[in-house]
N, C-alpha and C positions, 0 to 999 in steps of 0.2 A: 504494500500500500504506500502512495506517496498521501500525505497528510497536508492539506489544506485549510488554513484557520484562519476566521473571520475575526476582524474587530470593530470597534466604532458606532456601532448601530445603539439603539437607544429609543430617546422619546424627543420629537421634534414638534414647536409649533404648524402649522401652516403659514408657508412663506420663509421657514428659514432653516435653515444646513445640516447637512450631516457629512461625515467623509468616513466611508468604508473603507479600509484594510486588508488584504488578503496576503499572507505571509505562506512559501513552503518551501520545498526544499530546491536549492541551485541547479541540481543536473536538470528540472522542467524549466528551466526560462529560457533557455538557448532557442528551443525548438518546439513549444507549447503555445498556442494561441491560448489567451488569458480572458474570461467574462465574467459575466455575472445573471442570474436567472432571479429570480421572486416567485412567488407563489403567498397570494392572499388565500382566505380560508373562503372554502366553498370557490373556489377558483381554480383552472389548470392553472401550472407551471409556464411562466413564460421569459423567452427573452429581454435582457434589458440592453445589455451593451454587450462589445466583445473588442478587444485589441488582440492586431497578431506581432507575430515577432517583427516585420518592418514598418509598424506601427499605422497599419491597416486601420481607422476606427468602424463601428457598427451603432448603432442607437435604435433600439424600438421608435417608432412614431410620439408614442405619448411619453416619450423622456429625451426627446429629441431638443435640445436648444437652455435643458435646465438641467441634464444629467453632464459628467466628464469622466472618461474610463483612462486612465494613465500606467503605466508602467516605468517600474524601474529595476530593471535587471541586475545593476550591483547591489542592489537591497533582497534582494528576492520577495518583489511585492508589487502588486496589483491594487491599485485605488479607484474608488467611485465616488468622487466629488458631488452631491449633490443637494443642487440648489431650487429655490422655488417651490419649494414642498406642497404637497396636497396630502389632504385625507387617501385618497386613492394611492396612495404611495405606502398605504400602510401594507405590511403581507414580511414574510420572514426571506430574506435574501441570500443566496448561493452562489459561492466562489467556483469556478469550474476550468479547466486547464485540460485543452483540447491538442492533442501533438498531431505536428505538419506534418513531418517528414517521417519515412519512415513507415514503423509498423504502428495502426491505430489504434489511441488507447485514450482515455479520458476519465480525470478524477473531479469529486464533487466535495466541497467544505461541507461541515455538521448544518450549516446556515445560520443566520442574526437576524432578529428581530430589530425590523424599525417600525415605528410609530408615529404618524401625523397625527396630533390630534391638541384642539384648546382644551 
């Protein structure tokens, strides 16, 4: 098992930040495309963002323009800046590390809870 762990997450107003953390081990960031999923309750699982190793970005539609997905490889970490908050952004969030090259494998963090709410 490669071991992916979230941090960051918490309780946010609407309208204001949060920065997600995803920390794992050095041999995945050479060659792993790095995201992130959500899943609210009573919801499928869906995408949110995704970076690849030559810093490809991806953004779902409704996290388009207030979400930031960054990497940094001498850190071994994966971040989600995110701004603008709504209620709808509440659902527990999922680190996931998809490999390019090579033979296909892909690992998924425990997940963190975030919360929009007054």
């Amino acid at each position: 098992q490669v071991p992916l762990v979230e941090s960051g997450g918490g309780l946010a107003q609407p309208g204001g930040s949060l920065n997600l953390t995803c920390i794992g081990p050095t041999r995945i960031f050479n060659f792993f495309t790095m995201g992130w999923y959500r899943q609210a309750p009573g919801k499928e699982r869906e995408l949110v963002a995704t970076e690849t190793t030559d810093v490809v970005r991806h953004y779902a539609d409704g996290v388009k323009g207030r979400f930031t997905i960054y990497r940094d490889n001498a850190k071994n970490t994966v971040h989600l800046q995110m701004n603008s908050l709504k209620p709808e952004d509440t659902a527990i969030y999922y680190c996931v590390a998809d490999r390019e090259t090579g033979y296909e494998m892909t690992y998924w963090g425990q997940g963190i809870q975030v919360t929009v709410s007054s």
